[in-house]
KEFI-891663 format. One record per residue (C-alpha): residue number from 1; residue in three letters; x, z, y. Coordinates in pm, whole numbers, plus 32768, in hexadecimal, padded with zeros to 4 digits. Example, Ala and Ser with C-alpha at 12.3 -4.5 7.8 and 13.67 -1.06 7.14 Angstrom:
BEGIN
{seq = 1 type = ALA east = 84CE up = 830C north = 7E3E} $
{seq = 2 type = SER east = 8557 up = 82CA north = 7F96} $
***
This chain:
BEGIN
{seq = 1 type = UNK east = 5E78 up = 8C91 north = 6FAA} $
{seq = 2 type = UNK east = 5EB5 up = 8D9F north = 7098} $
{seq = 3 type = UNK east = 5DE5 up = 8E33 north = 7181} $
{seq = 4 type = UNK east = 5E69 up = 8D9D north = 72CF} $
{seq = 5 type = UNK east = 5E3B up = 8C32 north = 7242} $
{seq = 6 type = UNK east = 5CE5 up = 8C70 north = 71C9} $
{seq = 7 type = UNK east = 5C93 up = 8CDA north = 7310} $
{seq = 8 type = UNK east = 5D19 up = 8B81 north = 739C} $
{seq = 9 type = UNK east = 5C4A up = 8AB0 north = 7271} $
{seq = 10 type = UNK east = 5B03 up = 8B83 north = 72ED} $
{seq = 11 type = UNK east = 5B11 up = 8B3E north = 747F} $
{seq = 12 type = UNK east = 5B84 up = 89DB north = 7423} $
{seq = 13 type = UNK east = 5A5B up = 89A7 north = 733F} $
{seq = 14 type = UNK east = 5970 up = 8A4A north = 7471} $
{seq = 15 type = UNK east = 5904 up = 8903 north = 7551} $
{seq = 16 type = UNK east = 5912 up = 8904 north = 76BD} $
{seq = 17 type = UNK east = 57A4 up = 893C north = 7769} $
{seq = 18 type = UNK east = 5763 up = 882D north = 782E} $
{seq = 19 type = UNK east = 576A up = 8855 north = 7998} $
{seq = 20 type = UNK east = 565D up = 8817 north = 7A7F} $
{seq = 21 type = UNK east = 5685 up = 86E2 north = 7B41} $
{seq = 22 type = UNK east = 575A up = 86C3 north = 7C44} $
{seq = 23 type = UNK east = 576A up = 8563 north = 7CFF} $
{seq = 24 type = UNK east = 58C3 up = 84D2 north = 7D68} $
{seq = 25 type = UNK east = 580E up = 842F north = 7EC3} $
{seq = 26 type = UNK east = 56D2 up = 8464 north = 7F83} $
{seq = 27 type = UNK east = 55E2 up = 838C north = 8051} $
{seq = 28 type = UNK east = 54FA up = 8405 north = 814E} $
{seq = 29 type = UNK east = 53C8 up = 8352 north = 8206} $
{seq = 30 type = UNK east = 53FB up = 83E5 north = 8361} $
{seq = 31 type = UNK east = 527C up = 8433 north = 8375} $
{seq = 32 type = UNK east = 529C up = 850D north = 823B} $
{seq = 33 type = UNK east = 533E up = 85F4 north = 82F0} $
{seq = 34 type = UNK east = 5216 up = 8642 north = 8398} $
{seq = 35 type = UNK east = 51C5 up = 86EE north = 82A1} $
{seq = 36 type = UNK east = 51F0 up = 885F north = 8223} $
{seq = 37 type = UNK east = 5246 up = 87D7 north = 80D9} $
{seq = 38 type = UNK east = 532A up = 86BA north = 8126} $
{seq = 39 type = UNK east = 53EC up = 87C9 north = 8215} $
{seq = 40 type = UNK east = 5406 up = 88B2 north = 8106} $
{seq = 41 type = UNK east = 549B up = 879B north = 8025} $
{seq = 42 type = UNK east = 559D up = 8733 north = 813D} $
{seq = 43 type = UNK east = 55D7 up = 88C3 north = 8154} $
{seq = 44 type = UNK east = 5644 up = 8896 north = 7FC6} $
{seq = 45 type = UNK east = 5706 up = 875B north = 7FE9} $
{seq = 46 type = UNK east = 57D5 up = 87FD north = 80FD} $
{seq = 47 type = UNK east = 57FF up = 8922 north = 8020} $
{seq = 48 type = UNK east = 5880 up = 886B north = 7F1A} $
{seq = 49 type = UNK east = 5970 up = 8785 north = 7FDD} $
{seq = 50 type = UNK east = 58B7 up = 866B north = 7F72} $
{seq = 51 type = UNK east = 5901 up = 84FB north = 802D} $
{seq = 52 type = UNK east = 57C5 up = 848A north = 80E0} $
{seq = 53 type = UNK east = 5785 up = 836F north = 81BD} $
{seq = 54 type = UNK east = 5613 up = 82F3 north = 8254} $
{seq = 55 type = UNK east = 5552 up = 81D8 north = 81FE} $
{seq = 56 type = UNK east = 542C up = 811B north = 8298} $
{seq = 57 type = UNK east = 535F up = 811B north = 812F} $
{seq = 58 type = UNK east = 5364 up = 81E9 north = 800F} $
{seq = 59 type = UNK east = 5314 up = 8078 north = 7F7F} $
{seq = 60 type = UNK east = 546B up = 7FE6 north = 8022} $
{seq = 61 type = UNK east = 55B6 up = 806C north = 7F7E} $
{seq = 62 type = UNK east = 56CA up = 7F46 north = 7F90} $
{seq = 63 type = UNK east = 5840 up = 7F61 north = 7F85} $
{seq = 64 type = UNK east = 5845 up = 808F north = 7E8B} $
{seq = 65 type = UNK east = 59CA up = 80C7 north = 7E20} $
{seq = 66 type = UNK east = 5A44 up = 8020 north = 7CAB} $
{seq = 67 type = UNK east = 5AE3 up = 7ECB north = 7CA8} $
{seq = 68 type = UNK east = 5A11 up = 7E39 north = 7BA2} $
{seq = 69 type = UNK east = 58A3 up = 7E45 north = 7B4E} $
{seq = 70 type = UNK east = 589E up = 7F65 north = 7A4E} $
{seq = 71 type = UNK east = 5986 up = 8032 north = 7B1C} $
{seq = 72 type = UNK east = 588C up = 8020 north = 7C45} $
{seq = 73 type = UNK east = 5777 up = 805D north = 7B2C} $
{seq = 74 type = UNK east = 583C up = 819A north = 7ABF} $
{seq = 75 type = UNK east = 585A up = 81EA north = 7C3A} $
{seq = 76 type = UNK east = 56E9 up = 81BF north = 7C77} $
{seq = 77 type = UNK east = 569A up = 8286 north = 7B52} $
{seq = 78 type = UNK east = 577D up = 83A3 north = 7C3C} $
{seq = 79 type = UNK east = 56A3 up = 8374 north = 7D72} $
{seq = 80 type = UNK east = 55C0 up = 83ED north = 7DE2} $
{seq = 81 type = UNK east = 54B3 up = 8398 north = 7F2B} $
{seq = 82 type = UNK east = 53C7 up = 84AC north = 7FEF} $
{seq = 83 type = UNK east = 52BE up = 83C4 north = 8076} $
{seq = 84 type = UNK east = 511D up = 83CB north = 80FC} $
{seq = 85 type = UNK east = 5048 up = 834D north = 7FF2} $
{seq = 86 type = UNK east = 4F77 up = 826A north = 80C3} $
{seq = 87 type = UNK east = 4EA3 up = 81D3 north = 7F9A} $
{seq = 88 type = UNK east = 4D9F up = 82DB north = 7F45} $
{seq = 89 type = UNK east = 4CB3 up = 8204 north = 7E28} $
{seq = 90 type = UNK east = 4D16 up = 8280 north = 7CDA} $
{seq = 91 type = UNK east = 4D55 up = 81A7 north = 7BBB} $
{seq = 92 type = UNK east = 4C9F up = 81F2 north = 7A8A} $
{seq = 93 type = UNK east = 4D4C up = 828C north = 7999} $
{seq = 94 type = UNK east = 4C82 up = 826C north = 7821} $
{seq = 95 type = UNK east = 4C8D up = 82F3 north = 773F} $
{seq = 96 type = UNK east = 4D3A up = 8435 north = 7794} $
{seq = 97 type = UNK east = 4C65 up = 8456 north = 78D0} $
{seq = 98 type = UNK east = 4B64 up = 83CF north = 79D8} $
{seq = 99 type = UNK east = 4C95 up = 83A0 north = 7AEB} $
{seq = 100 type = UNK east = 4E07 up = 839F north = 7B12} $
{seq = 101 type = UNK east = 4E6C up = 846B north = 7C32} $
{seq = 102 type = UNK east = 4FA0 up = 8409 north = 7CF3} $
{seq = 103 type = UNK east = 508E up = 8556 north = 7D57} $
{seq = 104 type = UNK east = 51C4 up = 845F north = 7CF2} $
{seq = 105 type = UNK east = 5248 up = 82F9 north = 7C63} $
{seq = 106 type = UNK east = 539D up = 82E3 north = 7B95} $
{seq = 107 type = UNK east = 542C up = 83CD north = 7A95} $
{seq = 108 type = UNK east = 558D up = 841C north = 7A5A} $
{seq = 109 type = UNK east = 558E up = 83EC north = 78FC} $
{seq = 110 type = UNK east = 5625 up = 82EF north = 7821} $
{seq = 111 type = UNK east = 5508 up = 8297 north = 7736} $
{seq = 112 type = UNK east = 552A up = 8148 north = 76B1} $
{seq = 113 type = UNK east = 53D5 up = 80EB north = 7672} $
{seq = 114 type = UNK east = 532A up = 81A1 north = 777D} $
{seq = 115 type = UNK east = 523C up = 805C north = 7828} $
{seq = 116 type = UNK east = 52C4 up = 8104 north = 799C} $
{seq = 117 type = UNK east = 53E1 up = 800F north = 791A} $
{seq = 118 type = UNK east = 52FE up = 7EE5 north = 79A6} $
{seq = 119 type = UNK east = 51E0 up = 7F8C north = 7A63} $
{seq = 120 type = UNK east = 52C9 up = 7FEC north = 7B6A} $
{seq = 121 type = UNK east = 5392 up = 7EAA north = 7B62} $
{seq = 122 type = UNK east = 54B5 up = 7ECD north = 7C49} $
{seq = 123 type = UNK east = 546B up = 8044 north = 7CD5} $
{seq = 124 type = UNK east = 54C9 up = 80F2 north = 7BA3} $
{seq = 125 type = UNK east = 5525 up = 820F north = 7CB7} $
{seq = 126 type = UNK east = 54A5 up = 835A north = 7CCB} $
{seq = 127 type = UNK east = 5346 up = 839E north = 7DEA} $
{seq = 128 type = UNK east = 52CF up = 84D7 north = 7E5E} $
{seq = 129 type = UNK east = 518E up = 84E0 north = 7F2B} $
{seq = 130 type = UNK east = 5184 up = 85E8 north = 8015} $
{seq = 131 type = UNK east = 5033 up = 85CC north = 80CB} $
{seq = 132 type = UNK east = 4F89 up = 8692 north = 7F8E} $
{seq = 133 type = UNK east = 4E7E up = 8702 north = 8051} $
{seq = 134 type = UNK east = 4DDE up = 8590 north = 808F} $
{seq = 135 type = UNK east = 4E20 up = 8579 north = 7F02} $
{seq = 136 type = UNK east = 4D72 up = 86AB north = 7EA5} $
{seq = 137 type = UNK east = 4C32 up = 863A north = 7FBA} $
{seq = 138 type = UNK east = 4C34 up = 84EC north = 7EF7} $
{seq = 139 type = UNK east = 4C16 up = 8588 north = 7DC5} $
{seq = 140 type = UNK east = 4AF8 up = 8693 north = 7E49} $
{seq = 141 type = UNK east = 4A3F up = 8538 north = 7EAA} $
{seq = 142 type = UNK east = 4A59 up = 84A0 north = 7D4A} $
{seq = 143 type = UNK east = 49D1 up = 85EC north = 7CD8} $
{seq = 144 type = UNK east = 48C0 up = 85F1 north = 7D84} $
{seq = 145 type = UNK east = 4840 up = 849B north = 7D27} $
{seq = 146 type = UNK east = 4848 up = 84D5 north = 7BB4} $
{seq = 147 type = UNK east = 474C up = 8652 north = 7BB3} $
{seq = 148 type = UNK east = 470E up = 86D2 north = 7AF6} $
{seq = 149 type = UNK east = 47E6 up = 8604 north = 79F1} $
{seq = 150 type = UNK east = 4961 up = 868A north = 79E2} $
{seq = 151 type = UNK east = 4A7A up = 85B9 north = 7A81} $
{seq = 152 type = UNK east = 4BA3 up = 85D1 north = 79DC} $
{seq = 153 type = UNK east = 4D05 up = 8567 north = 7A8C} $
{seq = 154 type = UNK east = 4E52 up = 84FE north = 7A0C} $
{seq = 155 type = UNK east = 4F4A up = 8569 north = 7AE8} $
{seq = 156 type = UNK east = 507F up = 84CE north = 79E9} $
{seq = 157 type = UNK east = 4FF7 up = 8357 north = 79D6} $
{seq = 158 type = UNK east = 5143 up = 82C6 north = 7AAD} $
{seq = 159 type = UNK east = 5226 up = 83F8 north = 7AB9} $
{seq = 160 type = UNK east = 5281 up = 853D north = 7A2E} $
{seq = 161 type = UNK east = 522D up = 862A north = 7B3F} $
{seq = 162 type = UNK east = 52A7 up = 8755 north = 7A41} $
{seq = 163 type = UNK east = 5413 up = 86F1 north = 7A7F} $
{seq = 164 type = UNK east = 53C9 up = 86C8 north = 7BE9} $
{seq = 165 type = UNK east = 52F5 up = 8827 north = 7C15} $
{seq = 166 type = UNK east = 5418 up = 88EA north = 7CA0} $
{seq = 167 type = UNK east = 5452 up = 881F north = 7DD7} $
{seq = 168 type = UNK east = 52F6 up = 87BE north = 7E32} $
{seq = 169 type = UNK east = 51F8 up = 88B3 north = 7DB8} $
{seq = 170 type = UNK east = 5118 up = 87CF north = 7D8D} $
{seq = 171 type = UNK east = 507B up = 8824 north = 7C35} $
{seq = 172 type = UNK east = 5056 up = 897A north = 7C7F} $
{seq = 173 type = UNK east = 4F8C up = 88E1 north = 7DBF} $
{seq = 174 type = UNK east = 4EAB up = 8852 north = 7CDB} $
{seq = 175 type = UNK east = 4E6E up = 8923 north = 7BB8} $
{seq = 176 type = UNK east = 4E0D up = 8A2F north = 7CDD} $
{seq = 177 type = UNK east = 4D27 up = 892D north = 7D7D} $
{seq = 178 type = UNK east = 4C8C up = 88FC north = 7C19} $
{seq = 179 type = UNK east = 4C5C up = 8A4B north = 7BC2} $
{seq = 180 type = UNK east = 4B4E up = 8A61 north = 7C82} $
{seq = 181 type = UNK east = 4A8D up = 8929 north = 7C77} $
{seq = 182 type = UNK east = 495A up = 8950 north = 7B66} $
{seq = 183 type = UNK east = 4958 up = 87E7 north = 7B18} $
{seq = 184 type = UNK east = 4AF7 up = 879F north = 7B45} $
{seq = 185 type = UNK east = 4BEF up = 877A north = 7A34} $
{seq = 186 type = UNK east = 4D5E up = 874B north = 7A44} $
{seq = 187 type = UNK east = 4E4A up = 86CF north = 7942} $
{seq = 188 type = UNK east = 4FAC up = 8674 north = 7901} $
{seq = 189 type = UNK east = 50A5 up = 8613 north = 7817} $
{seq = 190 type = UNK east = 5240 up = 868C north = 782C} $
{seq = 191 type = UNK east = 538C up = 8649 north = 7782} $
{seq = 192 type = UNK east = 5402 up = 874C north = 784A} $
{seq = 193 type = UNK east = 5428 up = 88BE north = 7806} $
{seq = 194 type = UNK east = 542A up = 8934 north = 7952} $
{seq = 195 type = UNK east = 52D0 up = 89F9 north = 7963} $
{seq = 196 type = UNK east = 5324 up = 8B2A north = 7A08} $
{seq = 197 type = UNK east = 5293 up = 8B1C north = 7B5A} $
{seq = 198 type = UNK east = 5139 up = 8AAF north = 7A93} $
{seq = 199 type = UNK east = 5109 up = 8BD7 north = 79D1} $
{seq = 200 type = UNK east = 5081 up = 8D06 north = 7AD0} $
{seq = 201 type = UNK east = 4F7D up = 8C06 north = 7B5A} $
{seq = 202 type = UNK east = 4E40 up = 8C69 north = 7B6E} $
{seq = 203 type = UNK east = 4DB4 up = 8AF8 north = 7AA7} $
{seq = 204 type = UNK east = 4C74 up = 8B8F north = 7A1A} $
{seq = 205 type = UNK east = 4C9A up = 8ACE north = 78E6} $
{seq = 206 type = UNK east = 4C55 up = 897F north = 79AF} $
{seq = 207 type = UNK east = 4D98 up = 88FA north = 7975} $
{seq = 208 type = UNK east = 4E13 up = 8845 north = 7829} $
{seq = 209 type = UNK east = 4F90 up = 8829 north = 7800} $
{seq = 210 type = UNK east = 501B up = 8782 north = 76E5} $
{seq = 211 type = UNK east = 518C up = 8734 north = 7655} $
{seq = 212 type = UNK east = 51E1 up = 85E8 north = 75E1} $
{seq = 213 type = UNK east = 52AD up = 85F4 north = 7498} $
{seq = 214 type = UNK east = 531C up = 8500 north = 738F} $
{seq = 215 type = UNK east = 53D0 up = 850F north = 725F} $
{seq = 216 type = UNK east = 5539 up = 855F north = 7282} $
{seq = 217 type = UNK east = 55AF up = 83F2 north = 7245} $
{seq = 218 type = UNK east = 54F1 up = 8398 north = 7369} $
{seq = 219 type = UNK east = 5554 up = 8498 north = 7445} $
{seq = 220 type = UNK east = 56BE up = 848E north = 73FC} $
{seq = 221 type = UNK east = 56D1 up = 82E2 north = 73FB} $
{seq = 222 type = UNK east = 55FC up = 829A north = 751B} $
{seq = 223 type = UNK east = 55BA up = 83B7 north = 7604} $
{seq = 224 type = UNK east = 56CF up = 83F5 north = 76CE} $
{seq = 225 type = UNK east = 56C1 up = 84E8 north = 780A} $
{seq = 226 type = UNK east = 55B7 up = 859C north = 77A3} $
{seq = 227 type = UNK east = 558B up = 8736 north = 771D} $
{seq = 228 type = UNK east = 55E5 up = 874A north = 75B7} $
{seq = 229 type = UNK east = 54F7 up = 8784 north = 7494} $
{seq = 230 type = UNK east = 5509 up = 890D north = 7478} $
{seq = 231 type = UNK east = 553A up = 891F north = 7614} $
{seq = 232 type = UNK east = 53B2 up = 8867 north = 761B} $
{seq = 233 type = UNK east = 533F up = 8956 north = 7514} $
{seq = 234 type = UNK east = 53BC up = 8A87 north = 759B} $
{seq = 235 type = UNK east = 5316 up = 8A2B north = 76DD} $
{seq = 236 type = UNK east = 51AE up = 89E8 north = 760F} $
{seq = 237 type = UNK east = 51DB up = 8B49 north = 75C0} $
{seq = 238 type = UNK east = 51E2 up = 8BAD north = 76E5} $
{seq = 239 type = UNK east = 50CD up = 8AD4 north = 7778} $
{seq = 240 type = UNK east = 4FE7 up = 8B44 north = 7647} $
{seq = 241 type = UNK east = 5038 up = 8CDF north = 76AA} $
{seq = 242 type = UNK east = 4FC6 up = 8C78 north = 781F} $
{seq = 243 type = UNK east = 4EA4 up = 8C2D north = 77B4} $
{seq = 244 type = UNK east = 4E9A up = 8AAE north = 77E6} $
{seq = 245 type = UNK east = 4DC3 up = 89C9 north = 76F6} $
{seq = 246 type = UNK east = 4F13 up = 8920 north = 7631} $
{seq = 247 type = UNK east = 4F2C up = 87CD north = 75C3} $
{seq = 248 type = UNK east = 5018 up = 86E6 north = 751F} $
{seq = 249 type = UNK east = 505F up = 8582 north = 7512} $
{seq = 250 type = UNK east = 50E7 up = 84C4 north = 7427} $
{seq = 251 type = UNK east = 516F up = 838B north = 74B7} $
{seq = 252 type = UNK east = 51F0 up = 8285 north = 747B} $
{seq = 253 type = UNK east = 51A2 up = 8272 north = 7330} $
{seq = 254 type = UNK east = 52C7 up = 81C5 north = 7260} $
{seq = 255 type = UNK east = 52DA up = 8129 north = 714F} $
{seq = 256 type = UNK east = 544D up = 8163 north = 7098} $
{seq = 257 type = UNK east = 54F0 up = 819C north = 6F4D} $
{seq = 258 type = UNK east = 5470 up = 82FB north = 6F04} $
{seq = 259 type = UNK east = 5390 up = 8317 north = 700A} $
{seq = 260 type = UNK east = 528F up = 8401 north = 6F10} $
{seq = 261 type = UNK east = 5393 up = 84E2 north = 6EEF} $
{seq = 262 type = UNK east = 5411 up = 84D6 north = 7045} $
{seq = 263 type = UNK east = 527D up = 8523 north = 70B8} $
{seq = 264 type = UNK east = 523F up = 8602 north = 6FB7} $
{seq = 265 type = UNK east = 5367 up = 86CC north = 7011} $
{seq = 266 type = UNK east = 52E7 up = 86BB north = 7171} $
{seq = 267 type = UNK east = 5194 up = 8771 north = 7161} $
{seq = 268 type = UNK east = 5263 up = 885A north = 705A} $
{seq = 269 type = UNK east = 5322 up = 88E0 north = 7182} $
{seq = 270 type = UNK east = 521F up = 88CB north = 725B} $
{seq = 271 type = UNK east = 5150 up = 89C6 north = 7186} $
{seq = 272 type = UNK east = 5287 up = 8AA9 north = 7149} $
{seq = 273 type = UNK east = 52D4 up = 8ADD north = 72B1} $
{seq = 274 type = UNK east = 519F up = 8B0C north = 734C} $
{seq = 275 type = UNK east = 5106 up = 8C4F north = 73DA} $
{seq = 276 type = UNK east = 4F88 up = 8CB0 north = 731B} $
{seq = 277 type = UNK east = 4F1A up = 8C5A north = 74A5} $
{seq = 278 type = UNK east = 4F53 up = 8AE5 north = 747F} $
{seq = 279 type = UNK east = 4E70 up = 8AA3 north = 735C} $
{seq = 280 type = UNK east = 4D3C up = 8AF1 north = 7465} $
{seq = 281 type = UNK east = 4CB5 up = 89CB north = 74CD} $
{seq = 282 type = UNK east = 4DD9 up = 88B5 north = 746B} $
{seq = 283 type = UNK east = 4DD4 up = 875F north = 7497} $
{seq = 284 type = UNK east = 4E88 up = 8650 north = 7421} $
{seq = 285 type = UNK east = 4EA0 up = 84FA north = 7495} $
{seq = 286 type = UNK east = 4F56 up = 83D4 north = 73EC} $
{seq = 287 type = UNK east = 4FE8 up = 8298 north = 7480} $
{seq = 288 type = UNK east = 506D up = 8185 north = 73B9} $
{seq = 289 type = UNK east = 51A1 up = 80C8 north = 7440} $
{seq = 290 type = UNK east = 5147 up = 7F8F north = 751C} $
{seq = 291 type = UNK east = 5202 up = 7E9E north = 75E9} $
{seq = 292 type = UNK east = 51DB up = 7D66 north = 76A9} $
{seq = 293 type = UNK east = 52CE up = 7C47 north = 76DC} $
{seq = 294 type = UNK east = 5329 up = 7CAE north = 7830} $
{seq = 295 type = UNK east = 5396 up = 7DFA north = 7784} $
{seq = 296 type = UNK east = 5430 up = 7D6C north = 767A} $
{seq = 297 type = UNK east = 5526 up = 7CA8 north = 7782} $
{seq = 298 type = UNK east = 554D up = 7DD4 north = 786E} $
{seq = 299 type = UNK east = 5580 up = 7EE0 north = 7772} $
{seq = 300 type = UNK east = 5698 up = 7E14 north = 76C0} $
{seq = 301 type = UNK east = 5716 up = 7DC5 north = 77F3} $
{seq = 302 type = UNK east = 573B up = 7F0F north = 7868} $
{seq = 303 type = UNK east = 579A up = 7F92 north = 7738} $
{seq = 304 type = UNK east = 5840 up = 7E9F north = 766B} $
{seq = 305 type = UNK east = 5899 up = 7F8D north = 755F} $
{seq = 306 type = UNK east = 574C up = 8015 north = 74D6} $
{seq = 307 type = UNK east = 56CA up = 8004 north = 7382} $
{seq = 308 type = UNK east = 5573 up = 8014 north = 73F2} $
{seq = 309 type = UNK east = 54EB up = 7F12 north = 730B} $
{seq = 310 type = UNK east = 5418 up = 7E0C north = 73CB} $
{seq = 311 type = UNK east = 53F1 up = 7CB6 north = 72F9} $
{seq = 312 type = UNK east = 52C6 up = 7C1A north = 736B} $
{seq = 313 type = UNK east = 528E up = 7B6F north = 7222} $
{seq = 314 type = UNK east = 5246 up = 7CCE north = 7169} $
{seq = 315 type = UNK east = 5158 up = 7D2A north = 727C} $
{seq = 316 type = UNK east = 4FDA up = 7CF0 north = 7293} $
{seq = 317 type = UNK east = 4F6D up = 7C50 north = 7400} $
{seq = 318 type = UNK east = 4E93 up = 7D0E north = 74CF} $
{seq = 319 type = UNK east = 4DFC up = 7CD1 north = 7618} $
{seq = 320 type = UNK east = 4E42 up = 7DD5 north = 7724} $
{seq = 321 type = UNK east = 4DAC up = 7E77 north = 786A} $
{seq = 322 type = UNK east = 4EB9 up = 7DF2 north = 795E} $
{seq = 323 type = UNK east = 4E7A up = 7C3B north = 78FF} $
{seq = 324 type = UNK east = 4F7C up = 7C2D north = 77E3} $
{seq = 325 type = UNK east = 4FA2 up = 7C4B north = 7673} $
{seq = 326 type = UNK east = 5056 up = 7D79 north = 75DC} $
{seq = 327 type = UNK east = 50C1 up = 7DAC north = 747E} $
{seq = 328 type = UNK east = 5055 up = 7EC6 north = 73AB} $
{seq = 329 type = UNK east = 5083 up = 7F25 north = 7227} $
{seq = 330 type = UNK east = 4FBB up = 7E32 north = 712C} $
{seq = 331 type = UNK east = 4E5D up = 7ED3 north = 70C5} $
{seq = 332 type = UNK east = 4F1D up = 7F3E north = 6F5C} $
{seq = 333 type = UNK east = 5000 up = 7FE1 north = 701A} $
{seq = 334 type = UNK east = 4F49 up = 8090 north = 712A} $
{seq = 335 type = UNK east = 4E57 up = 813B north = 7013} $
{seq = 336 type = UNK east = 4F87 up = 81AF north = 6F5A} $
{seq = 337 type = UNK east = 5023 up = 825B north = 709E} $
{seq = 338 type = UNK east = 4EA8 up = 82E7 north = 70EB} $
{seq = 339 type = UNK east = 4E5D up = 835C north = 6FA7} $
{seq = 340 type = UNK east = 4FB1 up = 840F north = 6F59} $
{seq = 341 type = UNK east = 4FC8 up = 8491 north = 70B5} $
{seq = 342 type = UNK east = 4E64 up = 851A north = 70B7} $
{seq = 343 type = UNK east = 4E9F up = 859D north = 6F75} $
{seq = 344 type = UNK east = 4FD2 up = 8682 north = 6FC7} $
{seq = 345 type = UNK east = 4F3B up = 870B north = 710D} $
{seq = 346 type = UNK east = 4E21 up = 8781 north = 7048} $
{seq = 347 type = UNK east = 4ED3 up = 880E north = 6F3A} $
{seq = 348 type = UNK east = 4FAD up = 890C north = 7051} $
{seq = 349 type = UNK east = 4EC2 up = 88F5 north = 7160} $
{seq = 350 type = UNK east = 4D5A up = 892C north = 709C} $
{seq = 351 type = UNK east = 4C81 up = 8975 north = 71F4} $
{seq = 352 type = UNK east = 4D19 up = 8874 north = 72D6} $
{seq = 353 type = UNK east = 4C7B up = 8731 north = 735F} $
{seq = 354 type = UNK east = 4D09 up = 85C8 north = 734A} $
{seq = 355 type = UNK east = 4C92 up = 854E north = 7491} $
{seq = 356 type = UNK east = 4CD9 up = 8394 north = 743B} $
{seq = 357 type = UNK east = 4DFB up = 82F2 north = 7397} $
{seq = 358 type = UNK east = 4E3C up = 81BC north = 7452} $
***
């Protein structure tokens, strides 16, 4: 083979990086632009030569383009709104943390299983809040109710804000609010590579940012539009030499032909690629798969071509938070995902934590 062509094979075999999102229309709530934030976003959309229109609610998006349903899903999935957040209680947010806090709704990813599938119904569309500042007092306020205990918020329960940081800021808004609060913690979970404007923060160790990863199968079968594999685990690295407390979850959980191998092979990587600075202080967290029958209907509605198993009749019932039964693993099942999984992270990751498996 000569030397020309196996230059070609090697920058064909190098993937793409995947690109920071970019939406293909933009909303605005006229009051947002009240704000320093939501101007500074408009600033950016202009930039970019993005489409924009204005809307009464950040709750209200009709007529989106796409002549059938899953076109105008795709669309919405390409959208997104700049809006106030005008409903300040936090939801709980167990057992990762006390609270959910809300910097954004909607993700631009293609997961199949993710449960934004039917939490947000028919606003699968992309929200940005840009009143931060009434966020960040809200969450001051829940702090100071729970000294001298530790209050620990989510800020990834119904987005992820990672792939949303370099138009709004907002993370970096609260990991600086955070750092100096005794009794504040702030956590989040990311697909998404793009940590850059994170890492010269001054977080004080008070923030806890974790990667979720899977085995390849899962990855590669049912997580579309997301940062790949080694993209997610270069960007630990990189989290881990800033000094942040690292996490990872594992989620969902799947059970497939050669799903030990495809696990095993995951922490196996895992260990390989990571910088000494990660194994201070890990964590781990494990999800099994779950689904309800309105996600059953909706995912293979909107994606009528997934192999994400969900037969009801292999499932075990169990009641959930929101008034409706979801399906999990059977018990034989669930202990051989646990046991295996917990297994393997101990055997590469001796000094880290498993926080639950759920």
């Amino acid at each position: 083979m000569s030397t020309e062509v196996l230059e070609r094979s090697k920058t064909k075999a190098k993937p793409r990086a995947t690109k920071p999102f970019v939406p293909d229309l933009v909303y605005f709530e006229p009051d947002a632009l009240n704000y320093p934030k939501g101007q500074r976003i408009m600033e950016w959309v202009k930039s970019q030569e993005i489409p924009y229109r204005m809307t009464t609610s950040h709750n209200r998006i009709t007529n989106l383009p796409g002549d059938t349903e899953q076109e105008q899903y795709r669309m919405a999935k390409r959208t997104l709104v700049v809006g106030i957040r005008k409903t300040l209680k936090f939801d709980q947010s167990k057992p990762s943390a006390e609270y959910a806090i809300p910097i954004s709704t909607g993700c631009m990813g293609h997961c199949h299983y993710c449960y934004l599938q039917t939490t947000l119904g028919a606003k699968p569309y992309v929200r940005v809040y840009v009143n931060t500042d009434d966020i960040i007092g809200a969450a001051k306020n829940y702090i100071n109710e729970r000294v001298p205990e530790i209050t620990r918020f989510e800020a990834a329960c119904t987005s992820d804000p990672v792939g949303l940081e370099h138009i709004t800021g907002s993370l970096s808004d609260l990991i600086t609010f955070m750092a100096n609060e005794e009794y504040g913690r702030l956590r989040f979970v990311t697909k998404y590579h793009h940590v850059d404007p994170l890492l010269q923060l001054d977080h004080k160790g008070h923030t806890r940012i974790r990667f979720s990863v899977n085995a390849d199968y899962v990855i590669r079968q049912f997580e579309p539009g997301t940062s790949r594999f080694e993209e997610r685990i270069e960007a630990a690295g990189k989290i881990a030499r800033a000094g942040y407390p690292l996490g990872f979850i594992i989620a969902p959980i799947i059970w497939y032909d050669g799903w030990e191998e495809g696990y095993s092979e995951l922490l196996r990587k895992l260990a390989e690629a990571l910088p000494p600075e990660a194994q201070h202080d890990l964590t781990f967290e494990m999800i099994q798969h779950r689904f309800t029958k309105t996600a059953k209907a909706v995912i293979e509605k909107r994606y009528p071509k997934t192999k994400l198993e969900m037969d009801i009749e292999k499932r075990k019932s169990k009641w959930g938070r929101w008034g409706q039964n979801k399906y999990v693993y059977p018990d034989d099942q669930q202990t051989a995902l646990r046991e295996f999984i917990s297994e393997q992270i101990f055997e590469h990751f001796p000094l880290s934590n498993i926080d639950y498996f759920t």
